[in-house]
Structures are given as structure tokens and as C-alpha cells.
N, C-alpha and C positions, 0 to 999 in steps of 0.2 A: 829345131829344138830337141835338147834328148831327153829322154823319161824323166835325169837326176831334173831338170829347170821345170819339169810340167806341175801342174798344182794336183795336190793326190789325195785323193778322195776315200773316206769309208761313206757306204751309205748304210741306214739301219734305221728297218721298218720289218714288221713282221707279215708281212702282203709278199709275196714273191714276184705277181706280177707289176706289178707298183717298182721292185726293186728294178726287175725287165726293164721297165720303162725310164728310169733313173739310169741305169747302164746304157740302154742306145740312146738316147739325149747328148750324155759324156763321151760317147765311145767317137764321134766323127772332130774332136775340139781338137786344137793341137795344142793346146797349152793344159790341156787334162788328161789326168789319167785315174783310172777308179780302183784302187790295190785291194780292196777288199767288203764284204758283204756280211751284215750281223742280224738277224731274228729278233730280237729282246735286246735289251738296257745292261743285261749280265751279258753276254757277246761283247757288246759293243765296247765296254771297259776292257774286256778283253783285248779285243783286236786293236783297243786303241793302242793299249800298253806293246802289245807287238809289233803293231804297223808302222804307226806314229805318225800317222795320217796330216796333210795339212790342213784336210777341212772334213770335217764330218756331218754329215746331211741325217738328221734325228728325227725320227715319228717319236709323240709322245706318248700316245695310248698302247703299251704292248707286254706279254704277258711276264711272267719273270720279275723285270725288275724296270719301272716308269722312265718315260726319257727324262724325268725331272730326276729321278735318282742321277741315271746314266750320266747326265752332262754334269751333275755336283762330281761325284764322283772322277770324272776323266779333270774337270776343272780341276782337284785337288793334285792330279795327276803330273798335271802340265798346266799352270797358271796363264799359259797364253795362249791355252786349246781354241783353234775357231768352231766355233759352233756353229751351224747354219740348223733351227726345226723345222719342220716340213709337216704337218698338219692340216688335216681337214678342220679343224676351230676354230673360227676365230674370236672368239670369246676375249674381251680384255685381262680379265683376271687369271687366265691359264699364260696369256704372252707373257704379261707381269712377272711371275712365276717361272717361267722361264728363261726372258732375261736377268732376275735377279739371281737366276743358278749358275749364269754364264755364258748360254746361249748370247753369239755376237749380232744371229739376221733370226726373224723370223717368217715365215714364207706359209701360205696357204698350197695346199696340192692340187688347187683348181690354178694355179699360175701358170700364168704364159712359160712355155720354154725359155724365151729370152728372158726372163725377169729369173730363172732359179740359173741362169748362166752366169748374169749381173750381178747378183747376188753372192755365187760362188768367188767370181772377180773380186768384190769390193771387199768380202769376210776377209779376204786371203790378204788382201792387202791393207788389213787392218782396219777398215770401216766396219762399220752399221748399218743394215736394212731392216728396215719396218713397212708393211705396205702403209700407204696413207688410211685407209679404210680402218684398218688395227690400232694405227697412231693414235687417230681420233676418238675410237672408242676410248682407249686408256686414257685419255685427255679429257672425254668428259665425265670419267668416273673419278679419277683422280680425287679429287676432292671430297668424295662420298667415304665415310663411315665403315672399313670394312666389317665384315662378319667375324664373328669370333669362335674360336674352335670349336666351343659349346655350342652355337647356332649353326655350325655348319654339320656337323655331328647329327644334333635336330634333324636339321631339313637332309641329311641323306639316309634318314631313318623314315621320314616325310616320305622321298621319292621312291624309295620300295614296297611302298602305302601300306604304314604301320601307323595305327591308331597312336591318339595322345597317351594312354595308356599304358600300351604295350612298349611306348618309346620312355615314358616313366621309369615302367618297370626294368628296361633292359639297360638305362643309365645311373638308376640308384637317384629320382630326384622325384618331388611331387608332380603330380598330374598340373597343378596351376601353375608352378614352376614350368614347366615343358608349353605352356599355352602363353606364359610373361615370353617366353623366348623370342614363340612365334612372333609374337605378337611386335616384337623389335625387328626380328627378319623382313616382317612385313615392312614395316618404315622405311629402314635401309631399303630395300628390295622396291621401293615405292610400288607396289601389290597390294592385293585386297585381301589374297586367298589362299590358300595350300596349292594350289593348282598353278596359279601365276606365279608363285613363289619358286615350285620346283622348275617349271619351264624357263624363268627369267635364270636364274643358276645355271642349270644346265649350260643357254645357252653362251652365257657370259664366261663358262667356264670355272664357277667357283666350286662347283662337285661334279662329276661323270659315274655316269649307269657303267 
């Protein structure tokens, strides 16, 4: 097989040893080859537009500019970019959010090597991977009531432990207005408390520290 038939990879994460470990995974395949390496979501649009990578392997927490930019962005780029993310979250409202950016697989970083090699295969070849774990979640939130920009706003003024208060004052709304918010966060959120409320987001992925 010669380099032009191998499947070609950017990867972009901003961990270097993480990217190490992405490059000898790819480096032994004979049908892969890895052209190039990106830090941040502004990189990665970059190198996409220069490489032209067939598949690009996305962390989505990273500083600069978010892989949820990064993949809108290359998507308007190239309407039939594969996306493969690569994340430690598996939170259903951050997948969500990603695949409706254009993201084609979404992949945890605790995965087996065979499963981000399969993965790689099927994106390329125009499939979809979801682990079943992630599926499910999205599947049983699906039907649930999302949060509204105002309530997520709230609760990440919440998670930096800012009183009702000072979350009033910094959004221009009354102190009872900012407590009716919660107080609907909490339903959705089926929580009791500020505490449960921030932990359950977190780790479903509808806000990040």
C-alpha cells in the first residue's frame, strides 16, 4: 500500500503526551498514516485547511479555540470532514453537541486501541461510531427538557460558588428571578440542590470548569 491509499490523520489535543501515544498506536497500521499534529481548535483549522487530512482525531477541552468550534469550523470548510472526538467525557449533552457540529465517531480516551483503530476505519469509510455506553445515555435524556441559555449561564455562575446575589447582580435580573431559575434547573436536572445540580451538569457535560 503506498502513503497516496493510506488513511491520513491529523490528531489534536493539547497533552503532548497523549498525542505520543495517538502517533505509536497509528505509526505500526499499514493502511494509516498520521501528516500532522495540532495544540488547540485554531491549529487544528489550520492544519486542516493545509493537510486535508482524511480523518481528524479532536480533544474537545483546549485552550484557544474548543473542539466544538474547531469541528464547526473545519465542517464549513469541507462539508464531508470526518471527524473522529477523542475525549475523556462522556457526558451525553457534550456528544450531542458534538455530533450536531459534525463530529462523524465519538470515542472516550480510556478506549481500547482496537476500538479508536475501528473507529478510525469505519469514519473513513463513512460510518458512525458511538460507544454503546454514550448512546444510551443520549437515549435516556433525549426526551428530557433541555436547559436554557439563561439556566445554564445561572448554574455556571453556580459552579464558581457565586451567591444568588452576586449572580443577580452580574446578570442584570432580580435575586427571585435568579432562585425561579434554579429552581426549574433543579426539575430538569431531577436534583434537590445547588450541589447536585452542579455535579449532575458537569458530569453530563452541559457546562465545564
Amino acid at each position: 500500500m503506498t502513503a497516496a491509499d493510506r488513511i491520513r490523520i491529523l490528531t489534536v489535543d493539547d497533552h503532548a503526551v497523549f498525542r505520543d501515544g495517538i502517533a505509536a498506536i497509528i505509526a505500526p497500521q499499514p493502511d494509516m498514516l498520521l501528516v500532522g499534529e495540532a495544540t488547540n481548535g485554531a491549529e487544528a483549522v489550520d492544519s486542516f485547511r493545509n493537510l486535508r487530512p482524511d480523518v481528524v482525531l479532536m480533544d474537545l477541552q483546549m485552550p484557544v479555540r474548543s473542539g466544538i468550534q474547531a469541528i464547526t469550523e473545519i465542517r464549513a470548510l469541507a462539508p464531508s470532514a470526518r471527524i473522529v472526538v477523542l475525549t475523556t467525557y462522556d457526558g451525553d449533552v457534550q456528544a450531542v453537541r458534538a455530533l450536531k457540529a459534525g463530529a462523524c465517531g465519538y470515542l472516550l480516551k480510556s478506549s481500547l486501541r482496537k476500538e479508536l483503530l475501528d473507529t478510525i476505519r469505519i469514519v473513513h469509510g463513512g460510518g458512525r461510531y458511538v460507544p454503546a455506553g454514550v448512546a444510551q445515555q443520549i437515549a435516556i435524556h433525549a426526551a428530557e427538557e433541555p436547559l436554557t441559555s439563561r439556566e445554564i449561564s445561572i448554574l455556571e455562575l453556580v459552579a464558581a460558588g457565586k451567591p444568588n446575589k452576586v449572580i443577580a447582580w452580574e446578570l442584570s435580573l432580580s435575586e427571585d428571578t435568579v432562585k425561579a431559575h434554579l429552581r426549574s434547573v433543579y426539575s430538569k436536572l431531577d436534583v434537590n440542590d445547588r450541589t447536585q445540580a452542579v455535579t449532575t451538569a458537569l458530569r453530563r457535560g452541559i457546562i465545564a470548569l
